[in-house]
N, C-alpha and C positions, 0 to 999 in steps of 0.2 A: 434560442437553442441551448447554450450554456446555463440559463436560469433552469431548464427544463432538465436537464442533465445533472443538473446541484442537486436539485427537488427528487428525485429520482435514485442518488446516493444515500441524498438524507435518511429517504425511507430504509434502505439499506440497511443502514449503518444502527440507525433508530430501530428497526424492527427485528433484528437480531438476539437471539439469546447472548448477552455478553457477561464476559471474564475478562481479570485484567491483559494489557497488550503490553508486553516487554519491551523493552529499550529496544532489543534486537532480534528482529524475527530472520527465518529464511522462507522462502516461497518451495514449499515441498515439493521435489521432483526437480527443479530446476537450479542453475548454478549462481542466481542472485536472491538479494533479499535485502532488509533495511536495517540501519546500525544508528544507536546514536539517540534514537526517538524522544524526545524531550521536550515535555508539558511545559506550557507557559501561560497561564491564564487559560483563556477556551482554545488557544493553538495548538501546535504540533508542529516539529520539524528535525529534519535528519538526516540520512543519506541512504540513496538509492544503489545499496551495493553491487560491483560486479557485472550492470545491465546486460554487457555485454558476451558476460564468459571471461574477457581478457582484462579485464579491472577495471574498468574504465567505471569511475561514481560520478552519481550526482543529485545534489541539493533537492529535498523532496519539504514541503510544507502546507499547511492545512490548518482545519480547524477538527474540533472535537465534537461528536454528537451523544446526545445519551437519552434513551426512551424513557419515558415516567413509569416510573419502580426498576426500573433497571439497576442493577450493579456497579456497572462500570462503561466505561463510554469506549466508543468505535473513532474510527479518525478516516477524516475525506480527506486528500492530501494532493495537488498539483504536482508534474516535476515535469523542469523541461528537458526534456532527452534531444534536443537539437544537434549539441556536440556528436552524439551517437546516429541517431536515428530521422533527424529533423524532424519532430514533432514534440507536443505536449500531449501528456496521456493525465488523467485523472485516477488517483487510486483509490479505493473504499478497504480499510481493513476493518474488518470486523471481530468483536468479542469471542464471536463465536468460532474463532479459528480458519475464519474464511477470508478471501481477495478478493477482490473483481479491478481488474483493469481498464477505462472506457475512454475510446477515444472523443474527442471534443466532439461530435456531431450526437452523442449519444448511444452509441454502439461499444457491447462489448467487446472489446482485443484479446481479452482471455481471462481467466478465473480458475480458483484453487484453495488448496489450506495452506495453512503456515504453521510452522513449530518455533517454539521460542530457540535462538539461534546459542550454541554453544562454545562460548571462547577457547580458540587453539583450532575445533572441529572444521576440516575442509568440507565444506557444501557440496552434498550429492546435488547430481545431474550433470550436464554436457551442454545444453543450452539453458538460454534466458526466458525470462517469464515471458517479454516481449520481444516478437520476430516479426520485422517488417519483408 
């Protein structure tokens, strides 16, 4: 089921129009987002800002996908939201300005765009990208 859910981002993330993805995006409409984002070979890892509304971060990491002729590459990225929520959610951001959220069985939990995040600027919205 998780091979099938990777396989399934990949295409995501791969078939996307992309541009580059900033250190620090916010999840538009909502009051988290991720900070930090930092390439390392084909990885990625960073933090899950805010999950919750009331600050509460946590550790988000992945690898990097990129479509042949593409520009720039998309990132699949795990985080475990247990402290919060008791689960693992799978993230796809993509080039294209887009999210998708998926829980481990393969199902999406929610989906959206992002804007590249503004240092100082407090993050519109009132809830989190994810509500269990």
């Amino acid at each position: 089921m998780l091979k099938s859910l990777v396989s399934l981002a990949l295409l995501g993330v791969m078939g996307a129009a992309q541009a580059a993805i900033p250190a620090n995006i916010n999840f538009d409409g909502y009051c988290d987002g991720l900070t930090g984002l930092t390439k390392n070979g084909y990885g990625v890892a960073g933090t899950w800002r805010d999950t919750d509304c009331a600050g509460t971060n946590v550790a988000i990491g992945g690898t990097q996908g990129k479509a042949k002729g593409a520009l720039a590459k998309g990132y699949i990225m795990t985080s475990d939201l247990y402290p919060v929520y008791g689960i693992t959610l799978l993230t796809v951001i993509n080039g294209d300005n887009t999210w998708t959220l998926y829980f481990t069985d393969g199902t999406v939990a929610n989906s959206g765009t992002w804007s590249a995040a503004v240092a100082g600027v407090k993050q519109q919205g009132t809830k989190a990208s994810f509500q269990k």
